[in-house]
C-alpha positions in Angstrom: 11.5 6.5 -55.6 10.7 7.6 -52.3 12.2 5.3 -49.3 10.2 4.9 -45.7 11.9 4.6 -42.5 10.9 2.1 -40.6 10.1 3.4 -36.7 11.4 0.8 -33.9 8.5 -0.5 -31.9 7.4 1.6 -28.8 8.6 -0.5 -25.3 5.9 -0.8 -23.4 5.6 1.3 -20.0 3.4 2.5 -17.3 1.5 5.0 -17.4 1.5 8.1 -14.7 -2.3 8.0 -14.1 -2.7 7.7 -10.5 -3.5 10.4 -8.3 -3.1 11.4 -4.9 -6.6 9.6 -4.1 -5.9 6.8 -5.6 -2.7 6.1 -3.7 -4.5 7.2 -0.4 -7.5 4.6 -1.0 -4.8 2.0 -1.8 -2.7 1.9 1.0 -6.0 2.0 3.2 -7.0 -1.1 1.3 -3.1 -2.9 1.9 -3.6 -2.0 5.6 -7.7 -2.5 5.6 -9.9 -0.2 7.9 -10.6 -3.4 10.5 -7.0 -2.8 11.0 -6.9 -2.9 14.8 -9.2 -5.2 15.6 -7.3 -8.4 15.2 -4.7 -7.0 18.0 -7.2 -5.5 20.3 -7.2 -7.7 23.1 -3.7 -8.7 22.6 -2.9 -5.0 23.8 -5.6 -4.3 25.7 -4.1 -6.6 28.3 -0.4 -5.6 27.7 -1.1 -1.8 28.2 -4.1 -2.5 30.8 -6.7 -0.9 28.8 -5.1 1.9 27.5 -5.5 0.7 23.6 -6.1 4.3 21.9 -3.1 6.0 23.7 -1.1 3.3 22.0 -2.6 3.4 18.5 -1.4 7.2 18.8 1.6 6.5 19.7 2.7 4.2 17.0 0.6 6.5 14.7 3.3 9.2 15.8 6.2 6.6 15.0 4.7 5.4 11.8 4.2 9.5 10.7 8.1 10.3 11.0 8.7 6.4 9.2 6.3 7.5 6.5 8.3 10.7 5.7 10.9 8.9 5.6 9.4 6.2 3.2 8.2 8.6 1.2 11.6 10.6 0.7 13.5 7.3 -0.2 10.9 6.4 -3.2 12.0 9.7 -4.9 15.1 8.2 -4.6 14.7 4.5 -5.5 11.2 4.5 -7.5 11.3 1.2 -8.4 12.4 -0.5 -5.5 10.5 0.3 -2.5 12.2 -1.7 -0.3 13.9 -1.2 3.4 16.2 -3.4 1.8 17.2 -1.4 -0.6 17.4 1.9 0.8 19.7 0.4 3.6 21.9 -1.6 1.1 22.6 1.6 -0.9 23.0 4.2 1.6 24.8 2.3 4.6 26.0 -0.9 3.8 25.4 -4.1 1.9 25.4 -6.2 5.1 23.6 -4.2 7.1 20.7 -4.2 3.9 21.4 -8.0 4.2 20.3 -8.0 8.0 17.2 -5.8 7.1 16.1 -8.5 4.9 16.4 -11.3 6.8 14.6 -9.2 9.2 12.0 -8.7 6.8 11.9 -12.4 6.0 11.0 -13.1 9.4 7.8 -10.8 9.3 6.8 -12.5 5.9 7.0 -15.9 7.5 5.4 -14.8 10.6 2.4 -13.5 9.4 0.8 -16.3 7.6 1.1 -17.8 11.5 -0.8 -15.3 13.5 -3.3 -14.8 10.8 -3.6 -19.1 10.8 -4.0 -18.4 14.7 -6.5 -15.9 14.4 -8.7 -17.6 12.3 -8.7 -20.9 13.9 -9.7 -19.4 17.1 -12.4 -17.0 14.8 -13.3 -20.1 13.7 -13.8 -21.3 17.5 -16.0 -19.1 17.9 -18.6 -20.2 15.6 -18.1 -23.4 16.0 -16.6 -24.0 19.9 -17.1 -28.1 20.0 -14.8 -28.1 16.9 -11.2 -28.0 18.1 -8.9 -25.7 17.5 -5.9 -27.9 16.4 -8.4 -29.3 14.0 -9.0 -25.7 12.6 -5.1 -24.5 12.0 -4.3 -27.6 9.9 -7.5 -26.8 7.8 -6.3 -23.4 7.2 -2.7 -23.6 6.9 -3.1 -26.8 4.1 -5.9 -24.3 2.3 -3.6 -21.6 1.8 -0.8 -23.7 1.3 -2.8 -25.6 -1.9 -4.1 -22.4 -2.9 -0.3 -20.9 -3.3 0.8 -24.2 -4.8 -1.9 -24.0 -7.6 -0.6 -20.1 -8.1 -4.3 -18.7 -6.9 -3.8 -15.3 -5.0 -6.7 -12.7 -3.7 -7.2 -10.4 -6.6 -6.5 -6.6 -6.1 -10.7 -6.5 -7.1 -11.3 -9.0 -4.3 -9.4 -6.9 -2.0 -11.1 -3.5 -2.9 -15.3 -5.1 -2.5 -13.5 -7.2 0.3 -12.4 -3.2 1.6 -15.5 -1.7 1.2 -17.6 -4.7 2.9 -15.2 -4.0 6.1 -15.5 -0.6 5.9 -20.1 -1.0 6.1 -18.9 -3.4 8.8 -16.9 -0.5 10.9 -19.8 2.3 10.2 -22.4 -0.3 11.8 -20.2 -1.6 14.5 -19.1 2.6 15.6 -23.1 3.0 15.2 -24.1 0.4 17.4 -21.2 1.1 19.9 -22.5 4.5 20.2 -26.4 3.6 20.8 -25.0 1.0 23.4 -22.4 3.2 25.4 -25.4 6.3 25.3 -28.5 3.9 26.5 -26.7 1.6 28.7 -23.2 2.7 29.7 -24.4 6.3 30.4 -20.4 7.5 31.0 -19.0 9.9 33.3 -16.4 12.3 32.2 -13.7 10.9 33.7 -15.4 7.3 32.1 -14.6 9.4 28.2 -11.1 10.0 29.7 -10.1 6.3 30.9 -9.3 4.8 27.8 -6.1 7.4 27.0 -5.6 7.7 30.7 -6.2 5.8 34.4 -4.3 6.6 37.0 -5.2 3.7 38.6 -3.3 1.4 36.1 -1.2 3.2 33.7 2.4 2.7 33.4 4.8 4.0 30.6 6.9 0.2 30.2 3.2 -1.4 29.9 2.2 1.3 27.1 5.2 1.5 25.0 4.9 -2.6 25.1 1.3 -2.0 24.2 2.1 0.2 21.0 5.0 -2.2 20.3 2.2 -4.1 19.1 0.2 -2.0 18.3 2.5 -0.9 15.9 1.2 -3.9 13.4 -2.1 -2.1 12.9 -0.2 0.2 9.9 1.8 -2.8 9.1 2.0 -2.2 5.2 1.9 1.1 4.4 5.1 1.0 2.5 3.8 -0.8 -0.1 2.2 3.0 -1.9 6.0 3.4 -2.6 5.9 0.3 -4.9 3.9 2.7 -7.5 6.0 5.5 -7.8 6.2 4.9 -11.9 2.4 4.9 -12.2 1.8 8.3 -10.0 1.4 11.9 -10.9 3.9 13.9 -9.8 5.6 10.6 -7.3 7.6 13.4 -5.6 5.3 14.8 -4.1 2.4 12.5 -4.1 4.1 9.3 -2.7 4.7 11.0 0.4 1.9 12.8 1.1 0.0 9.4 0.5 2.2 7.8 3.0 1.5 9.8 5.6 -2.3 10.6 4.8 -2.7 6.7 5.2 -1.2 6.5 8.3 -3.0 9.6 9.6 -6.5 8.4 8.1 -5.8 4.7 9.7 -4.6 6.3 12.7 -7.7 8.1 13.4 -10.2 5.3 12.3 -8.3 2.7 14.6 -8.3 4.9 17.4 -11.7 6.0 17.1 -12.5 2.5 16.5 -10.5 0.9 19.9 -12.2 4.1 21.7 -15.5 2.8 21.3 -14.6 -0.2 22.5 -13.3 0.7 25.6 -16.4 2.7 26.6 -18.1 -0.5 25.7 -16.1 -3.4 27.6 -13.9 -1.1 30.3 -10.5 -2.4 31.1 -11.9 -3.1 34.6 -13.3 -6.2 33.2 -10.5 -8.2 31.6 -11.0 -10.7 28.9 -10.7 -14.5 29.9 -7.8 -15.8 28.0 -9.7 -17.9 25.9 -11.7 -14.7 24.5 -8.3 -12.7 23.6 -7.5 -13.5 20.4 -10.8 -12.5 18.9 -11.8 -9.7 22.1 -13.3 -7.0 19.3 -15.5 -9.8 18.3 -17.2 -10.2 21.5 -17.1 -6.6 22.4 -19.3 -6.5 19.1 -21.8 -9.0 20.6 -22.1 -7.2 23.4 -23.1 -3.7 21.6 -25.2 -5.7 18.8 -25.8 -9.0 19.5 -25.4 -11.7 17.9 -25.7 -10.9 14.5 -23.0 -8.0 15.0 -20.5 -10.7 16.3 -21.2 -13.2 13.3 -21.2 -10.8 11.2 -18.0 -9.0 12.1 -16.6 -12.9 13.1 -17.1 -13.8 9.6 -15.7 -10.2 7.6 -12.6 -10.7 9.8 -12.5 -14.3 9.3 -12.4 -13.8 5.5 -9.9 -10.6 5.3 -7.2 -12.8 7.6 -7.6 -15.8 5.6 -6.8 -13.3 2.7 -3.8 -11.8 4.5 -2.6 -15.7 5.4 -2.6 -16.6 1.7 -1.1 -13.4 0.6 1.4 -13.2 2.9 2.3 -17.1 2.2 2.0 -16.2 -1.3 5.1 -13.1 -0.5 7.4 -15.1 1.5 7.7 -17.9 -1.0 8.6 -15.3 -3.9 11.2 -13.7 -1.4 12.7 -16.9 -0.5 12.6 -17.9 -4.4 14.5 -14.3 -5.0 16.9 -15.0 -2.5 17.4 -18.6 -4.1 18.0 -17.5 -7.4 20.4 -14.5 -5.9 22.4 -17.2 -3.5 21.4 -15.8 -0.4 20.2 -18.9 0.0 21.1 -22.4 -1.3 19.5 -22.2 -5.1 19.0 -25.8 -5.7 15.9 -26.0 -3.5 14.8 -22.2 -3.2 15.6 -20.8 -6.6 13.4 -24.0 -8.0 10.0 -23.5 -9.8 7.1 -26.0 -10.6 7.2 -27.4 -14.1 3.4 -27.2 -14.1 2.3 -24.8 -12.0 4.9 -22.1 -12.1 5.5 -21.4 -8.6 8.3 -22.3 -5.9 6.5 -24.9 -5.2 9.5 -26.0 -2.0 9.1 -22.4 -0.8 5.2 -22.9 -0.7 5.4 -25.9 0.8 7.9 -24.6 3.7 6.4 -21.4 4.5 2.9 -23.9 5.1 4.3 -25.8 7.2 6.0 -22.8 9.3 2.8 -21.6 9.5 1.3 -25.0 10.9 4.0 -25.7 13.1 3.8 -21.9 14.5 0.4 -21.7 14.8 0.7 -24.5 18.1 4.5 -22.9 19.1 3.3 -19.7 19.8 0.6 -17.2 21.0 -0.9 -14.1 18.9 0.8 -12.3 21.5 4.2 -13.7 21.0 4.1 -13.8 16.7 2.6 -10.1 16.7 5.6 -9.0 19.0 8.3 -10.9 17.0 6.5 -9.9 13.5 7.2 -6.3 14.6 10.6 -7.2 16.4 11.7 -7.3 12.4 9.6 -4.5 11.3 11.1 -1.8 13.5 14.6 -3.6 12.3 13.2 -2.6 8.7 11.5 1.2 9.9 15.1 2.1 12.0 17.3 1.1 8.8 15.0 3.1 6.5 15.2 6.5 9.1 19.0 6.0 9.0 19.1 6.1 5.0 17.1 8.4 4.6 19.0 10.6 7.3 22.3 9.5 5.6 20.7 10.3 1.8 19.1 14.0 2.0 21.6 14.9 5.1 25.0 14.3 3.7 24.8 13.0 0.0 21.6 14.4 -1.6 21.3 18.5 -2.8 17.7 18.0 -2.3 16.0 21.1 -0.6 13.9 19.3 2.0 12.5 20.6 5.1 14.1 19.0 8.4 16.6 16.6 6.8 18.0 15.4 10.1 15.5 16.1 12.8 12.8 13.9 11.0 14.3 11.0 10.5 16.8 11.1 14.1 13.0 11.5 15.6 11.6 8.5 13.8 14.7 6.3 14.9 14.6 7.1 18.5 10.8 6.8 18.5 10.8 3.4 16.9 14.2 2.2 19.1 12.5 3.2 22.0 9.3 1.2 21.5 11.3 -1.3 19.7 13.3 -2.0 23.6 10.0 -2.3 24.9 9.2 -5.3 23.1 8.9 -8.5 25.2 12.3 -10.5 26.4 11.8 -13.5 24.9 10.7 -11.6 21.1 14.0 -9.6 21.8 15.9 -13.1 22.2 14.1 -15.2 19.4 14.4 -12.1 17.1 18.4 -11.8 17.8 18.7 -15.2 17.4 16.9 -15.1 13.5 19.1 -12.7 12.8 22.2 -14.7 14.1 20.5 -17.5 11.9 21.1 -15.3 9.3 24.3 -14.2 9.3 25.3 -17.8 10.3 23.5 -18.6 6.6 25.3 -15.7 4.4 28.6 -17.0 5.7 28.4 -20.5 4.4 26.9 -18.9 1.3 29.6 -17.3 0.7 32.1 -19.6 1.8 30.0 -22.3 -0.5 30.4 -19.7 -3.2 34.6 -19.4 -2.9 35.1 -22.4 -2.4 33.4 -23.0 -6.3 35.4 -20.5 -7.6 38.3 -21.8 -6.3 37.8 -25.2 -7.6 
């Protein structure tokens, strides 16, 4: 009598479907084609008009960072973290001051996207004001992420593709406007990457140090290493075919705009925040500017309730790792299955913030722990395929040496008081991981 054997159940995993495409079309939808916009006038008036030199010139920045992302997810596919990379080729407490540094870009941004829609929000509404507008839009992403309700990846894609119609018509427009009422000189097309009259290297590189938050994002394509066709190759070249296709489309974008609205005609501070917008009214009217108001209104309300929705789950990780104290971090919602304390703290950051400081101020300070983040991951991956890995790749120190000194050098042109605050989160930090692990002996010992 014939016996069968019994086969274990197959474990479920991904599957390597994705290709190069699909990876390029997803990190253009993480960083989203109206990319620039938000920071226009921000850095318009930092770098005195000379926007598209500066969205080059973190594009170049971002291009060495890529590589270097991109090498490090052959590495680590799994992790795609600065974090990461830093913990396991340098040290465990540098890694630690990389995260903390990334913590304080996850809690920023839910605040300068709060800003930028309460003064979007302005805009349609102007008798309305805007302290009334930031506590209406922090508490609706705070009860969105304490009910577990995040923007779908779907959402994000039609939400993509709407901003994208929105770019075509606003370049369109820009062009019929600059051609039938600008009329431009040659030395006019030349202005916005160079004028004598005003440009100044210290006021450019603080310009792109901002700038610098239009690529913000691109990292996350190494998240899907497992689910790629050939990741080796493909995560990298989708890294830095992102940045390069963002790149181009923000400075064509910001170039356009120039011609449109001239640096020699500064915004009025009230109009800063939102300057794209009203450089839209002026090449299309009013329906341009509600229209691109309201498409920008929408994809930074997203951004504010996903980022909210990310710093509580890295404050709940760091809870449950004791990084930080686990009684109130590591804690979930009985009902709702979220950490609910973490929600509820990042909110009111994000309210409190939004009246603290400027766009200005949180975009600087955002990228104040970014470049933190792109230096450590230059370093690893400098350390990795240098001295440690047998890896055959091309330029194994010259890449990432360039991307560290091009992201230290804008990263010292950031603003004193971003320097300062930013030093002083990270001396928060370390101030924190001490008691922690004090806290933790002195349990061990008792």
């Amino acid at each position: 009598m014939g016996t069968e054997t019994e086969c274990p159940p197959e474990v479920p995993q991904l599957q390597r479907s994705l290709k190069l495409w699909h990876l390029i079309v997803y990190g253009i939808i993480i960083i989203q084609p109206t990319a620039p916009m938000g920071i226009y006038g921000v850095v318009s008036n930092i770098a005195r008009g000379h926007v598209a030199t500066t969205i080059l010139i973190a594009m170049v920045a971002m291009l060495f960072t890529a590589i270097s992302y991109g090498r490090m997810a052959r590495v680590y596919p799994r992790a795609g973290s600065a974090f990461t990379y830093v913990t396991e080729e340098l040290n465990p407490k540098l890694g630690y001051i990389v995260g903390w540094a990334m913590l304080m870009d996850y809690l920023l941004n839910p605040i300068i996207c709060v800003i930028w829609c309460s003064q979007a929000a302005r805009n349609v509404v102007p008798a309305v004001p805007y302290a009334f507008w930031v506590v209406c839009f922090a508490l609706l992403s705070t009860y969105l992420n304490t009910r577990g309700v995040q923007t779908s990846g779907r959402f994000n894609a039609i939400l993509s593709i709407a901003m994208s119609l929105v770019v075509v018509l606003f370049l369109g427009e820009g062009v019929r406007y600059i051609l039938s009422t600008v009329h431009p000189s040659s030395h006019d097309l030349i202005r916005p990457f160079y004028d004598p009259a005003t440009f100044s290297t210290t006021t450019v590189f603080r310009g792109a140090s901002v700038a610098v938050l239009t690529y913000i994002g691109f990292d996350g394509i190494s998240t899907m290493a497992e689910e790629v066709e050939n990741p080796r190759r493909n995560i990298l070249f989708a890294t830095v075919f992102t940045c390069l296709i963002i790149g181009i489309l923000s400075m064509v974008q910001v170039y356009i705009a120039q011609l449109a609205w001239p640096a020699t005609q500064p915004f009025p501070p009230f109009m800063v925040d939102t300057a794209f917008v009203h450089v839209a009214a002026r090449v299309g009217g009013t329906f341009l500017f509600q229209l691109l108001n309201g498409t920008l209104l929408v994809a930074n309300m997203g951004s504010a309730i996903a980022a909210q929705f990310g710093a509580s789950r890295l404050m709940y990780s760091m809870g449950r790792d004791n990084s930080l104290p686990p009684r109130f971090f590591g804690a979930i919602h009985p009902r709702h299955h979220v950490p609910r304390n973490n929600v509820l703290l990042v909110g009111a950051i994000a309210l409190a913030g939004a009246f603290l400081l400027t766009y200005e101020q949180g975009a600087e300070l955002l990228n104040f722990g970014a470049f933190i983040a792109f230096i450590g991951v230059n370093a690893a991956a400098l350390v990795h395929y240098k001295f440690r890995s047998q890896d055959n790749v091309k330029f194994p120190l010259l890449i990432p040496a360039l991307g560290i000194v091009v992201c230290l050098f804008i990263w010292i042109h950031l603003s004193r008081s971003a320097q300062i605050l930013g030093v002083l989160w990270i001396g928060v930090g370390l101030l924190i991981a001490w008691f922690m692990r004090r806290s933790m002996k002195h349990d061990v010992e008792s």
